[in-house]
C-alpha positions in Angstrom: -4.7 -15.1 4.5 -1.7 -12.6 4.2 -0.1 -11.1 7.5 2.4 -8.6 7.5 4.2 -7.1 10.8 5.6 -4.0 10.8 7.8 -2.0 11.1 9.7 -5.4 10.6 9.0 -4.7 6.7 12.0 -6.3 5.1 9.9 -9.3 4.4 7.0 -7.7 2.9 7.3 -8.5 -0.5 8.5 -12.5 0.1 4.9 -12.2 2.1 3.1 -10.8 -0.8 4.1 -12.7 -3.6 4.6 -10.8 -6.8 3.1 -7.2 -5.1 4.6 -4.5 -3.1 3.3 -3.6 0.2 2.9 0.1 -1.5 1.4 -1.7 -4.3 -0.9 -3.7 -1.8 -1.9 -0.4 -0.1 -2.3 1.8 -2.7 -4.9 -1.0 -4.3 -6.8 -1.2 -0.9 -7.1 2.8 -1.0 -7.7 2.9 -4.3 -10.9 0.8 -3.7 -12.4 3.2 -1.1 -13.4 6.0 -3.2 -16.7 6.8 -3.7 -19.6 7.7 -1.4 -20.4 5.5 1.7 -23.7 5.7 4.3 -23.8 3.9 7.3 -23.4 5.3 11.4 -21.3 6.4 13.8 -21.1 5.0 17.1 -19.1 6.5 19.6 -18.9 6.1 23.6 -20.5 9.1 25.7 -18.1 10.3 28.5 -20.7 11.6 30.7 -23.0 8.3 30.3 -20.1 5.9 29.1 -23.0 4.5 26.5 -22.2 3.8 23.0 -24.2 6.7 20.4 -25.3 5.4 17.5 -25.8 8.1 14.7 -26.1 8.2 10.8 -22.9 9.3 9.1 -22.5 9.8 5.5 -18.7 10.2 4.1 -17.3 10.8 0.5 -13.6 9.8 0.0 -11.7 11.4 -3.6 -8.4 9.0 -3.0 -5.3 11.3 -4.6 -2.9 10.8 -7.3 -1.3 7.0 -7.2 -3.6 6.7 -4.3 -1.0 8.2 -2.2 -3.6 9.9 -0.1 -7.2 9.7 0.6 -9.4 12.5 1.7 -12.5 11.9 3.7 -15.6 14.4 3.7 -18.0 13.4 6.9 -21.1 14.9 7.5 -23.5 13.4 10.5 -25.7 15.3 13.0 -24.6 14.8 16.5 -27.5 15.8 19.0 -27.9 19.6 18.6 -25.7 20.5 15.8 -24.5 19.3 12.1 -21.3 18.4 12.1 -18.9 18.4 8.8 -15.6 17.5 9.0 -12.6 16.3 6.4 -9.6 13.6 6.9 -7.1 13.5 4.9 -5.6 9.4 5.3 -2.2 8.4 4.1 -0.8 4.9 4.5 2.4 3.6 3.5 4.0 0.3 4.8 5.7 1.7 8.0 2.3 4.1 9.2 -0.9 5.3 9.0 -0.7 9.6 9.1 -4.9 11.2 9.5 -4.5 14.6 9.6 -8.1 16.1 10.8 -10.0 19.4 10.9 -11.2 20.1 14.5 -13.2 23.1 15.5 -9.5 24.5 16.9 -7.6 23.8 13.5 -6.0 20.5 11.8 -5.0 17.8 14.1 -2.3 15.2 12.9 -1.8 11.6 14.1 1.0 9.2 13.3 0.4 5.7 14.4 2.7 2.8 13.2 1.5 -0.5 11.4 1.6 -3.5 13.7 -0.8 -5.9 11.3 -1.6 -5.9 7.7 -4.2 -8.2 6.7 -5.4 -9.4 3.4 -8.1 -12.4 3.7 -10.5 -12.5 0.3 -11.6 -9.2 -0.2 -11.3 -7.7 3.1 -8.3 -6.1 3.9 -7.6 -5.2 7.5 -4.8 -2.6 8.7 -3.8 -2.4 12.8 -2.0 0.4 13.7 -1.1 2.2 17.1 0.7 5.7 18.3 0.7 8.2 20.5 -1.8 11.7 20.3 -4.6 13.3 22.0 -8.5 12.2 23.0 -10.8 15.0 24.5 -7.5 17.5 24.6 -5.1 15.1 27.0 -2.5 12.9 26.1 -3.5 8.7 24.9 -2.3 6.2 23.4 -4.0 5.2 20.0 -5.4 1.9 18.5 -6.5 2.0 15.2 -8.0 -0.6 12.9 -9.3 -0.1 9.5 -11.3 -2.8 7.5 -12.3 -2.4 3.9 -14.2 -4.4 0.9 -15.5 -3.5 -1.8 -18.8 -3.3 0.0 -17.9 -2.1 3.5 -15.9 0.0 5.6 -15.3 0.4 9.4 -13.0 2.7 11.3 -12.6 1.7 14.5 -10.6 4.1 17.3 -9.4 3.2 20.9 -7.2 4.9 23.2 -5.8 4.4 27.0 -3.8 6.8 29.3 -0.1 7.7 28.5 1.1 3.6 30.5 -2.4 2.3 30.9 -3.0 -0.9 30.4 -6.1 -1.0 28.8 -7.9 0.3 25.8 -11.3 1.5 25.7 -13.9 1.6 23.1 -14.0 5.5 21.7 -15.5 5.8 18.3 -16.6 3.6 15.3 -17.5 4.1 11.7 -19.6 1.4 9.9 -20.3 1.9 6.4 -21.7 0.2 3.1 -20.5 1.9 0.1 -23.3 3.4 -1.8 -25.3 1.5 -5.1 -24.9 4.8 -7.0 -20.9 5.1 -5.8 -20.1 2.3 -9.4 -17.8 -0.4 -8.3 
């Protein structure tokens, strides 16, 4: 297993061996395009259950897999909702800029783990932004195969001292997607 710790990132490529942490990154993007089925589960506010709901999302990854841009499409009770990410990571941050029904919402959370452990490679990451339009703190943690793919989301109150569960993506990568 490789762990990393940022944004102590000096040591990155003595961690790695012969690859870059950009190098590392950009081949973990680079591995997430294609299409992908699998749910949605987020936590209700007014029943504070967990929702479970199919999602379906499409990710083109961008030149030198700088970038990746996720196209969601689910039904949440009552309407269809479709909705696009665009996902940058580089050694020091994860940046998600997202379209909401008010515009495009951008989030900068720093790396605090990178983890490489067979094929599944696991990024940590945690900032400050917004959950149902008031301040939060963010935890973030994205897991990837070639296979599978979750998106997990927490947040807490601006010096709470807890996270809570608010959203999670789980998703197989579909047999038609190649790779």
């Amino acid at each position: 297993m490789k762990t990393l710790f940022a944004p102590l990132l000096l040591a990155l490529t003595a961690s790695l061996g012969t690859a870059t942490a950009n190098e590392l990154l950009a081949a973990a993007v680079k591995e997430t395009e294609g299409s992908w089925s699998g749910e949605l589960i987020y936590r209700d506010f007014g029943t504070d259950k967990r929702v479970s709901i199919p999602h379906r999302r499409t990710i083109h990854v961008g030149p030198n897999a700088g970038y990746a841009v996720h196209q969601n499409a689910f039904t949440d009770p009552g309407y269809k909702v479709f909705s696009a990410q665009m996902i940058r990571v580089n050694p020091e941050a994860v940046v998600i800029a997202s379209t909401t029904p008010d515009g495009i919402e951008t989030e900068t959370m720093l790396i605090q783990s990178v983890t490489k452990e067979s094929n599944v490679f696991e990024i940590v990451a945690t900032g400050s932004g917004t959950d149902d339009g008031k301040p939060a703190e963010l935890w973030l943690r994205i897991r990837s195969s070639p296979t599978h793919m979750s998106i997990e989301r927490s947040v807490r109150a601006p010096g709470g001292t807890r996270y809570e569960f608010r959203n999670e993506v789980r998703l197989n990568r579909e047999p038609s997607s190649g790779r």
